[in-house]
C-alpha positions as CSV (number, residue, x, y, z in Angstrom):
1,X,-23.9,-27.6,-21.1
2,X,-20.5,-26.4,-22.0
3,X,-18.2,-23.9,-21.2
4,X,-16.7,-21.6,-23.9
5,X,-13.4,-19.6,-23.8
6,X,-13.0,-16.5,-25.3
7,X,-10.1,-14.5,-26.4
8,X,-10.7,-10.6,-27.7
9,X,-8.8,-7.7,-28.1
10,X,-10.7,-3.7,-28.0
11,X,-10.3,-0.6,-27.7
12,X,-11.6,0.6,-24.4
13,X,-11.9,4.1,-25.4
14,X,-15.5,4.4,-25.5
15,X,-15.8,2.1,-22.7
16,X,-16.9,2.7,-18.9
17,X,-14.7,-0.1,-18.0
18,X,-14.9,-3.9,-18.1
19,X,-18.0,-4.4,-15.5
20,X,-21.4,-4.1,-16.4
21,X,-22.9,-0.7,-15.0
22,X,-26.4,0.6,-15.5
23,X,-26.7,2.8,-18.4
24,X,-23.7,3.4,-19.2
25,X,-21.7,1.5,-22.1
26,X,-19.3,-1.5,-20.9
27,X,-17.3,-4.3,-22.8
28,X,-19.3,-7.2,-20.5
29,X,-22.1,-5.6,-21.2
30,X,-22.0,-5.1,-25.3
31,X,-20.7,-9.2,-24.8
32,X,-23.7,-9.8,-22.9
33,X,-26.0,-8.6,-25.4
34,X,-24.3,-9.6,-28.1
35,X,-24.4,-13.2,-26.9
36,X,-28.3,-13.0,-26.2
37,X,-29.1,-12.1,-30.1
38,X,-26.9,-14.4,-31.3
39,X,-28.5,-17.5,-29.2
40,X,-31.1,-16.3,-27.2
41,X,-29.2,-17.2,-23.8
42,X,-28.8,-14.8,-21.1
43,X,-25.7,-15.9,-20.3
44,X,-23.1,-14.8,-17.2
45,X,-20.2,-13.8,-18.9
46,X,-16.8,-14.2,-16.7
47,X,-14.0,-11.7,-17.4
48,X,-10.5,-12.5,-16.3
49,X,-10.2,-9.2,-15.1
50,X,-11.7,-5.6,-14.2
51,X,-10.3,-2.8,-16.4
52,X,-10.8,0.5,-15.7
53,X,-13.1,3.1,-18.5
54,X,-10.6,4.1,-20.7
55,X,-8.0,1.2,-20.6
56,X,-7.2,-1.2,-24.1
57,X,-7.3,-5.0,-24.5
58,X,-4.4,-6.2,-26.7
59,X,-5.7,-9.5,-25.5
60,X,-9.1,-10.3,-22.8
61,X,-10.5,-13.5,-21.8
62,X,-13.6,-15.0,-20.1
63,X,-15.7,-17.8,-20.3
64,X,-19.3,-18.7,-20.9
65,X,-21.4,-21.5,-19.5
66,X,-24.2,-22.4,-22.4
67,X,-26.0,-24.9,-24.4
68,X,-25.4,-23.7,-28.3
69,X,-24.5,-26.1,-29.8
70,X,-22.8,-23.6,-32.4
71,X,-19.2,-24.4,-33.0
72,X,-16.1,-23.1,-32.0
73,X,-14.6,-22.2,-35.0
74,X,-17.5,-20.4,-36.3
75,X,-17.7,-18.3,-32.8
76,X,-15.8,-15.4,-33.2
77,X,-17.7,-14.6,-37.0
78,X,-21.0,-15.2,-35.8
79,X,-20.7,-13.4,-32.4
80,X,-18.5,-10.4,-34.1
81,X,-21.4,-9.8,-36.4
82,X,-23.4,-8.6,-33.1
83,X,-20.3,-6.2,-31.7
84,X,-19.1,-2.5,-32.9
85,X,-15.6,-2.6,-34.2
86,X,-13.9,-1.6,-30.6
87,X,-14.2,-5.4,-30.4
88,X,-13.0,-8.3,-32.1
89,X,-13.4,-11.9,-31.3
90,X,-10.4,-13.5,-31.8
91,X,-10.9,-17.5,-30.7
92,X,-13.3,-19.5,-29.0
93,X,-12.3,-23.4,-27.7
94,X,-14.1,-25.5,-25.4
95,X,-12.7,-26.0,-22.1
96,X,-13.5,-28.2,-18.9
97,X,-16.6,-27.2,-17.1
98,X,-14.8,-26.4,-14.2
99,X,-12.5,-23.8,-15.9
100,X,-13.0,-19.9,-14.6
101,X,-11.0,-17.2,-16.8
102,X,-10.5,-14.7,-14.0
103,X,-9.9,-17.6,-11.0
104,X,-7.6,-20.1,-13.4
105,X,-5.3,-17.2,-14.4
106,X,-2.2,-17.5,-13.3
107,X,-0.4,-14.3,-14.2
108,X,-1.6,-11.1,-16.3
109,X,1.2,-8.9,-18.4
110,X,0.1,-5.1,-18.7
111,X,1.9,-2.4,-21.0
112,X,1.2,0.9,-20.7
113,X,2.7,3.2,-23.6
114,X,4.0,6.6,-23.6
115,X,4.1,8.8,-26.6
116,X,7.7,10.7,-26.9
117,X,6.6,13.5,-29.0
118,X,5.9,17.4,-28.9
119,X,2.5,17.1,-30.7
120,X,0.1,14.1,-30.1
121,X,-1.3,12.7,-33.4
122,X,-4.8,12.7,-33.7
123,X,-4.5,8.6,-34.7
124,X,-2.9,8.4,-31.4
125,X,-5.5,10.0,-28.9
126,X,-6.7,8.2,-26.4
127,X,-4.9,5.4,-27.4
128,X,-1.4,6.8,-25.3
129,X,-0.2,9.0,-22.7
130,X,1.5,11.6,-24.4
131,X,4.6,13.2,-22.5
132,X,5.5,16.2,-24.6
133,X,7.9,18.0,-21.8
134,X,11.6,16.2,-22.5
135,X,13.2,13.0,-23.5
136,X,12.5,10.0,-21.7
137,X,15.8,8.4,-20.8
138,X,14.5,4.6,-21.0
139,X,17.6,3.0,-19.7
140,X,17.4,5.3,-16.7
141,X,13.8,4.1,-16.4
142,X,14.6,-0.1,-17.1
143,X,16.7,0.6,-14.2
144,X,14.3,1.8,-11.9
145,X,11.2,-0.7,-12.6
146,X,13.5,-3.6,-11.7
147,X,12.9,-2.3,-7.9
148,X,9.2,-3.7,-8.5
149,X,10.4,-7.2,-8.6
150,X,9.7,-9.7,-6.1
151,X,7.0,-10.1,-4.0
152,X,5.8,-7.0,-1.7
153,X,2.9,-5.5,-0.3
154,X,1.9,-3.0,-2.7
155,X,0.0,-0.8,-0.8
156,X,1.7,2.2,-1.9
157,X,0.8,1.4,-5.6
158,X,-3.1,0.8,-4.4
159,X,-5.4,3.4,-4.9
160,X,-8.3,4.5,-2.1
161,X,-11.4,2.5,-2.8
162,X,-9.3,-1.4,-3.2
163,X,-11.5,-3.8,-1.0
164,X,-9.2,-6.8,-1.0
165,X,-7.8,-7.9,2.0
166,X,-4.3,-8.4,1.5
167,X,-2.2,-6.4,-0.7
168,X,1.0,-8.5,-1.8
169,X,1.5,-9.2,-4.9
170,X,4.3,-11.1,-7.0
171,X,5.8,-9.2,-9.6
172,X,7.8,-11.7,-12.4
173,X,9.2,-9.1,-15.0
174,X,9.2,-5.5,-15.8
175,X,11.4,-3.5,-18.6
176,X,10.9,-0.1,-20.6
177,X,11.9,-0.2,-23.8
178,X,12.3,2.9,-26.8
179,X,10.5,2.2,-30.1
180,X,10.4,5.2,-31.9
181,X,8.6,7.5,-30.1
182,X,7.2,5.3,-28.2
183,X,8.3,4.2,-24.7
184,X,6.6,1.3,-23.1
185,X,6.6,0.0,-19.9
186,X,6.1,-3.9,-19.6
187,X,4.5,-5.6,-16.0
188,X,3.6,-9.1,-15.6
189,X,3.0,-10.4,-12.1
190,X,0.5,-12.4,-10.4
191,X,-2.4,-10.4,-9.5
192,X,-2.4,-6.3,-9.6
193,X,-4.1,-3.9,-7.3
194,X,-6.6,-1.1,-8.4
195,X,-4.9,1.4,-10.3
196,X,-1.1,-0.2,-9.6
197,X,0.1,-0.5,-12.9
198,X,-0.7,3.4,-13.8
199,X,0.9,4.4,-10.2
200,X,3.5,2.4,-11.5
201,X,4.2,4.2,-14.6
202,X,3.3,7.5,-12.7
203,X,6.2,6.6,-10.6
204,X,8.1,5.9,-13.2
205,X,7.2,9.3,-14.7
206,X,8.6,10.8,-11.1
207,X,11.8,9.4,-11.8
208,X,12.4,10.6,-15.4
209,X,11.8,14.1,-14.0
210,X,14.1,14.0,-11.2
211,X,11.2,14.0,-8.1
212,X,12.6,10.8,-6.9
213,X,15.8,8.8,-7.4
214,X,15.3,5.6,-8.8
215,X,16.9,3.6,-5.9
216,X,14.3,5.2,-3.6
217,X,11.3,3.2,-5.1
218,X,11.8,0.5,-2.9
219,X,11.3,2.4,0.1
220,X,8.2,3.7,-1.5
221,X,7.3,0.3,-1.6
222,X,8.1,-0.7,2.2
223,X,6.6,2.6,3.2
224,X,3.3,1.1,2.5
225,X,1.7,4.9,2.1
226,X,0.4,5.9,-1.4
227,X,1.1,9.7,-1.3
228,X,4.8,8.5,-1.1
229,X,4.3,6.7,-4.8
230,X,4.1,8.6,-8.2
231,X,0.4,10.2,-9.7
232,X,-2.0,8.0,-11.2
233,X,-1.0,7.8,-14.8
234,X,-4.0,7.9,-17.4
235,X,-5.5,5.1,-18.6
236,X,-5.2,5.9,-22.0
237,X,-1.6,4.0,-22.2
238,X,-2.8,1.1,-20.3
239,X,-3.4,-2.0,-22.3
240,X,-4.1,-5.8,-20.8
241,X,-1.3,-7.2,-23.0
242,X,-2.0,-11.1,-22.4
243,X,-3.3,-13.5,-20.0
244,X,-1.7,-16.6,-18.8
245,X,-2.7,-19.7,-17.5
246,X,-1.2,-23.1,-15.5
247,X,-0.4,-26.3,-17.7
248,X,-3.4,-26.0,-19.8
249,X,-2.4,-22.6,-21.3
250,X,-5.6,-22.5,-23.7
251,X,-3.9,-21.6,-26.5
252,X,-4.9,-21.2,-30.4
């Protein structure tokens, strides 16, 4: 037996999500069935995380438990040639038996993008959220998403429907930067909550139109209640921007 990790990137446009749902089209479930014609297993393929139908991959893991014996570095050919071009394999390495891709993670860095503009490029759809209404003032919002720093109970940032029991959650770095017409907003922390990163950046959205003051996020935060926090923003601008793990970091 071994134990395979994985690295992708897709788009999750044309996705229902990460999970595997009946009848509908899912990134674990076009891995699943990818995997069986290529070696005949029905495997149990382990995301490092849940991503909602709509959100982007810049970069995905999970592992697989199975007895191919084909190798690593002919993986991501061999398995791509069984995948639509949403996905790409990137890398495959071997790893200790023991190893779990969503339970060994140690920290996850999300982006979610912003497009700046009065028209939304056609190249661009689905792939941003587009705020056509004024300029974003990304210093003004840098400023504000350094009040999500720390660890806090997140509650306000949790949609209805979370089943986990506690809610804190560490948050490491944040920053909004301006390329172009672009404006990204950059999270890593150690764990996120069901829809927090796009209440996040819905909060964020809040701010740059003058519905809140930046300084008041925190008491958003310590107020615990989600109709106090920004909307949901679409997942179109959320991408999983990497995955990180403890001293073995798995990398190429």
């Amino acid at each position: 037996m071994r134990n395979l990790f994985f690295k992708i990137t897709f788009d999750g446009s044309q996705f229902h999500g990460w999970q595997i749902q009946n009848d509908l089209r899912t990134v674990q479930g076009e891995l699943k069935n990818a995997f069986k014609s290529l070696t005949g297993e029905d495997v149990v393929i382990n995301g490092c995380s849940r991503t909602d139908a709509g959100v982007h991959a810049k970069e995905y893991c999970f592992n697989v438990k199975t007895e191919t014996t084909i190798p690593c570095d002919s993986f991501p050919v061999a398995l791509g040639s069984f995948l639509t071009p949403e996905i790409l394999v990137v890398s495959c390495n071997e790893v200790s038996l023991e190893f779990n891709a969503q339970f060994d993670a140690v920290s996850k860095e999300y982006e979610y993008v912003f497009l700046n503009t009065e028209k939304l490029s056609p190249f661009m759809y689905k792939k941003v959220c587009h705020y056509k209404y004024k300029k974003l003032d990304e210093k003004l919002l840098n400023e504000a998403c350094q009040c999500f720093l720390g660890e806090h109970d997140f509650s306000a940032f949790c949609a209805s429907g979370a089943t986990v029991v506690s809610k804190v959650r560490t948050i490491y770095s944040a920053s909004v930067r301006r390329d172009g017409d672009m404006v990204i907003f950059k999270v890593r922390g150690n764990g996120f909550l069901y829809n927090m990163v796009r209440i996040m950046a819905g909060t964020l959205l809040y701010v740059a139109e003058g519905k809140i003051k930046k300084e008041e996020i925190l008491k958003l935060i310590e107020s615990g209640d989600r109709k106090n926090a920004g909307i949901t923003a679409i997942p179109d601008g959320l991408y999983l921007n990497k995955v990180f793990y403890g001293s073995e970091n798995y990398e190429d």
